[in-house]
C-alpha positions, 0 to 999 in steps of 0.5 A, spaced: 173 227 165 179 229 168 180 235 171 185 241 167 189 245 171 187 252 168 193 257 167 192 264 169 188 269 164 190 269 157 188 276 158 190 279 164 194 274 167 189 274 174 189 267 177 182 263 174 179 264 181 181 271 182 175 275 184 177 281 181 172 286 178 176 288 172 177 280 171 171 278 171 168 284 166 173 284 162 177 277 160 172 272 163 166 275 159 171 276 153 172 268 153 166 267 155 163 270 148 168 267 145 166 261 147 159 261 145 161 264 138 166 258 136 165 251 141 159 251 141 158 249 148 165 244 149 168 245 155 175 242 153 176 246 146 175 252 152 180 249 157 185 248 152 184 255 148 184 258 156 191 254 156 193 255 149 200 260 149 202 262 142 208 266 146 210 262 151 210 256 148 215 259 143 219 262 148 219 254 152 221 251 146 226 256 144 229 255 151 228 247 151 233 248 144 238 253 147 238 247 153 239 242 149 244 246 144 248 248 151 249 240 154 252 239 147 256 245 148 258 243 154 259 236 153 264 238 147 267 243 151 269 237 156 271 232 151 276 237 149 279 238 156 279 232 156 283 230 150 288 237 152 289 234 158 291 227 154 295 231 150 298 236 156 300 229 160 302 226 153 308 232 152 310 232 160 312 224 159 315 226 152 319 232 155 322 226 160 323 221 155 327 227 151 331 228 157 333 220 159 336 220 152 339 226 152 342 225 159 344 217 156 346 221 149 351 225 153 354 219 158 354 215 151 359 221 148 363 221 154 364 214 155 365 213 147 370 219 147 374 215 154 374 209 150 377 213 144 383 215 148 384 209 151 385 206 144 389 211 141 394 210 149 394 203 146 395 204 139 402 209 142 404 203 146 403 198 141 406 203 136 413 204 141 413 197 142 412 195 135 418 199 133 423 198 140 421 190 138 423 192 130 429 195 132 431 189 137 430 185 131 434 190 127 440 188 133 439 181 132 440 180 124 447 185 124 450 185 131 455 190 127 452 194 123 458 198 122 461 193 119 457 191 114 456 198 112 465 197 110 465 192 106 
């Protein structure tokens, strides 16, 4: 049989091979009784009655949960600052996108609002010339337009 590791007394927590007086008159005849009365002689069934621990076993379980619980937690929390860093890196290269375009959208005004002045420039010049080349016109068909006018 392979040797059981015994945890300290059920009773009054001494250490197994603790001679202590009190030990050993009270917890160690009260588990031996107990022996006697319900295992009828198996060794086993007292090791583990000896090591059995109702309470601690819950509180290890409820510990081992709120564990587990808090690695999921934990790896939540870090999925999502993961994700907000994402998303934080996302808006920043955005914010630069919107800044290019509107810098590029103003230049574009400018140069749109430049070539709509020379446009109209050439439209005047073309507009003077267009009437200095009708009024040379007019010249040259009536050399004397007094003269028509009279008759």
């Amino acid at each position: 049989m392979s040797e059981v590791k015994l945890l300290p007394c059920p009773f009054c927590g001494s250490d197994v091979n603790d001679d202590n007086s009190d030990h050993i008159e009270s917890c160690y005849f009260a588990a031996q009784e107990e022996f006697e009365k319900s295992c009828g002689g198996d060794i086993s069934v007292v090791l583990d009655a000896w090591n059995r621990r109702p309470y601690f076993d819950a509180q290890r379980l409820r510990a081992d949960t709120a564990e587990s619980e808090l690695k999921i937690v934990r790896k939540s929390r870090d999925d999502e600052l993961e994700n907000y860093n994402a998303l934080i890196s996302d808006l920043a290269a955005a914010e630069q996108r919107v800044a290019e375009l509107t810098a590029l959208l103003l230049s574009g005004r400018k140069v749109v609002s430049d070539a709509v002045g020379l446009v109209e420039e050439w439209a005047n010049v073309l507009r003077k010339r267009m009437v200095d080349h009708c009024s040379a016109v007019d010249a040259a068909l009536n050399p004397n337009p007094e003269a028509e006018s009279h008759e």
